[in-house]
PAZAPA-4460 file (N, C-alpha, C; in steps of 0.05 Angstrom, whole numbers, plus 32768, in hexadecimal, padded with zeros to 4 digits):
% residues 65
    n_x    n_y    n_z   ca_x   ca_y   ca_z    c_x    c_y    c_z   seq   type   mol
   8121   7EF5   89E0   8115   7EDA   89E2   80F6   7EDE   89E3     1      X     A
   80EC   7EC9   89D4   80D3   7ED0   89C9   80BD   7EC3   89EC     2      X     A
   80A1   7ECB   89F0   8099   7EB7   89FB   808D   7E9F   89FD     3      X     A
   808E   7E9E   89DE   808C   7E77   89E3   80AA   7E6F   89E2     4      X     A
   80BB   7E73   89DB   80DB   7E72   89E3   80DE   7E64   8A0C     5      X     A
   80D9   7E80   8A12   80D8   7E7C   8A29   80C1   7E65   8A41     6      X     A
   80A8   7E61   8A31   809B   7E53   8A34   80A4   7E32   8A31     7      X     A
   80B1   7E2D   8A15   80C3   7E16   8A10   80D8   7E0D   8A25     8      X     A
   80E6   7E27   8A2E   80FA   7E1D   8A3F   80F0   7E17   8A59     9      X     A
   80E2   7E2C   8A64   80D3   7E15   8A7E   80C5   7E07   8A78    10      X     A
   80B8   7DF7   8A68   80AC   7DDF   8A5F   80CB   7DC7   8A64    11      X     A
   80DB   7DD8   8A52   80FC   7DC4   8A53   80FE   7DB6   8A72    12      X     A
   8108   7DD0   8A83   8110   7DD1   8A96   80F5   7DBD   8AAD    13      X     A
   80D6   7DC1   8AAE   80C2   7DB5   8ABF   80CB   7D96   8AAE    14      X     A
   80C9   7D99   8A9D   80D1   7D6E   8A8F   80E5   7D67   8A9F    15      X     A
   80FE   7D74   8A95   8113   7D63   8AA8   8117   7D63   8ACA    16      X     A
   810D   7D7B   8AD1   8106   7D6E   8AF1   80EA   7D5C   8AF6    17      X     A
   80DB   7D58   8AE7   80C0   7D3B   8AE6   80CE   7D25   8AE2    18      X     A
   80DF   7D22   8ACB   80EF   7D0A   8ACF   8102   7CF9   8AE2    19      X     A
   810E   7D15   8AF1   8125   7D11   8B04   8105   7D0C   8B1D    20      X     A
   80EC   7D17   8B24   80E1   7D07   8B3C   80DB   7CF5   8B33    21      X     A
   80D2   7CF1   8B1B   80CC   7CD2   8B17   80D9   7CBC   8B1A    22      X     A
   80F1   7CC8   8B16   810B   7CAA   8B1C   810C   7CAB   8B3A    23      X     A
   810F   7CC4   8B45   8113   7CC6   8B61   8102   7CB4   8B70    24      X     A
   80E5   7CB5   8B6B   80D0   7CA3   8B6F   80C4   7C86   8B74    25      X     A
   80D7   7C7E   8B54   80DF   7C61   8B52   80EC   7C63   8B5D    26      X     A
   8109   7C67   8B62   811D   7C5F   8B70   8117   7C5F   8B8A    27      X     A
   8103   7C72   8B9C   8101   7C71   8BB8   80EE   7C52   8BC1    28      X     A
   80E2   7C51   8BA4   80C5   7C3C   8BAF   80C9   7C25   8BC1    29      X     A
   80DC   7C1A   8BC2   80E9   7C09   8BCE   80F9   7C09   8BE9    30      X     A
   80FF   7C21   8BF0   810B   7C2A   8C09   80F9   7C31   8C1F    31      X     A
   80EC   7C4D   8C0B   80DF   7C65   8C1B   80C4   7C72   8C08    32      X     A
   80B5   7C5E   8C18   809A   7C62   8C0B   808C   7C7E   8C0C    33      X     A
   8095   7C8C   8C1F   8088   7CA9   8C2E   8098   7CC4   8C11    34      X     A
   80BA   7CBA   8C13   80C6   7CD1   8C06   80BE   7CC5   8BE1    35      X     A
   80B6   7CB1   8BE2   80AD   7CA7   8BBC   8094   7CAF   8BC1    36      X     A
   807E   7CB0   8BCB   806A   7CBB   8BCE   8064   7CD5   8BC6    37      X     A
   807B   7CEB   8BDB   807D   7D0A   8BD7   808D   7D10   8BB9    38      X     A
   80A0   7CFB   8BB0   80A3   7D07   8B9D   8096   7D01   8B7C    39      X     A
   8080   7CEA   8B84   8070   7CEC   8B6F   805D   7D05   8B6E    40      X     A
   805A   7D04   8B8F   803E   7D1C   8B85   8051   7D33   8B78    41      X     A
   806A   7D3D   8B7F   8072   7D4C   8B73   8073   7D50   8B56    42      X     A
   807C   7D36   8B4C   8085   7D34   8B2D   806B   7D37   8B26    43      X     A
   804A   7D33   8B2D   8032   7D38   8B22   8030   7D49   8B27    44      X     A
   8032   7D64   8B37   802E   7D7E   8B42   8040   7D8B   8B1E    45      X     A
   8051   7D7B   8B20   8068   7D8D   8B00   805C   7D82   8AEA    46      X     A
   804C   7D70   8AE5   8044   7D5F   8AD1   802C   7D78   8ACA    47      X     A
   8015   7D7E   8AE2   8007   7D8E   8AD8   8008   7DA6   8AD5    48      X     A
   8029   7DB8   8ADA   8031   7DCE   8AD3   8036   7DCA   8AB3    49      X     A
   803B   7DB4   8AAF   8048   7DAB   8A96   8034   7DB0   8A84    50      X     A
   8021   7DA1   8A7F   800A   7D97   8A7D   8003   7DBA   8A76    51      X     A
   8003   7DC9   8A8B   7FF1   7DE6   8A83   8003   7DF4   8A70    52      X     A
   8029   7DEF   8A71   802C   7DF9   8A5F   802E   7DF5   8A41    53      X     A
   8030   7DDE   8A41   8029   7DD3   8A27   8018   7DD8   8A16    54      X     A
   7FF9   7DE4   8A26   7FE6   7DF0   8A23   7FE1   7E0C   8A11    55      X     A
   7FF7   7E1D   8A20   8007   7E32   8A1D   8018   7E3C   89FB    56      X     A
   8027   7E28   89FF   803C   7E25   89ED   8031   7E19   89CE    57      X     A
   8017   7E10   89D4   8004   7E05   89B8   7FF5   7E20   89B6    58      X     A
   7FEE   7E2B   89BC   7FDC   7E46   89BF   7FEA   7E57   89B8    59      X     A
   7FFF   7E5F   89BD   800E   7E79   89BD   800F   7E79   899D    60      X     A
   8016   7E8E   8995   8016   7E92   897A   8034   7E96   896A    61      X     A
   803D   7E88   8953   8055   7E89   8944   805E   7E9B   8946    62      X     A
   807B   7E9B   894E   8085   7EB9   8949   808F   7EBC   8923    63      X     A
   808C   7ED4   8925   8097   7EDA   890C   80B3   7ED7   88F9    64      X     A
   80BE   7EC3   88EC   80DC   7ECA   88EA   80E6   7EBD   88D2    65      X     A
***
């Protein structure tokens, strides 16, 4: 496995847990302002892991094939 391969898949993997706090988030906003709170900052804490690897994964260079 190449490493932008592997770079893709945790890109995969940080998206779909951003989306799951983001719903988590909305769905708390209404209950429990404190736990929608923590899990926005979360889903922004992954947004800008995201964000760096995306970074990453434009930079890296073609593999050969």
């Amino acid at each position: 496995m190449s490493r932008r391969d592997k770079l893709k898949q945790q890109q995969l993997k940080l998206n779909k847990r951003y989306k799951q706090l983001v719903e988590e988030a909305y769905n708390l906003r209404q209950t429990n302002h404190e736990e929608s709170d923590l899990s926005e900052y979360r889903a922004l804490k992954l947004l800008d892991k995201l964000n760096k690897l995306k970074f990453l994964v434009r930079d890296s260079p073609q593999s050969l094939s």
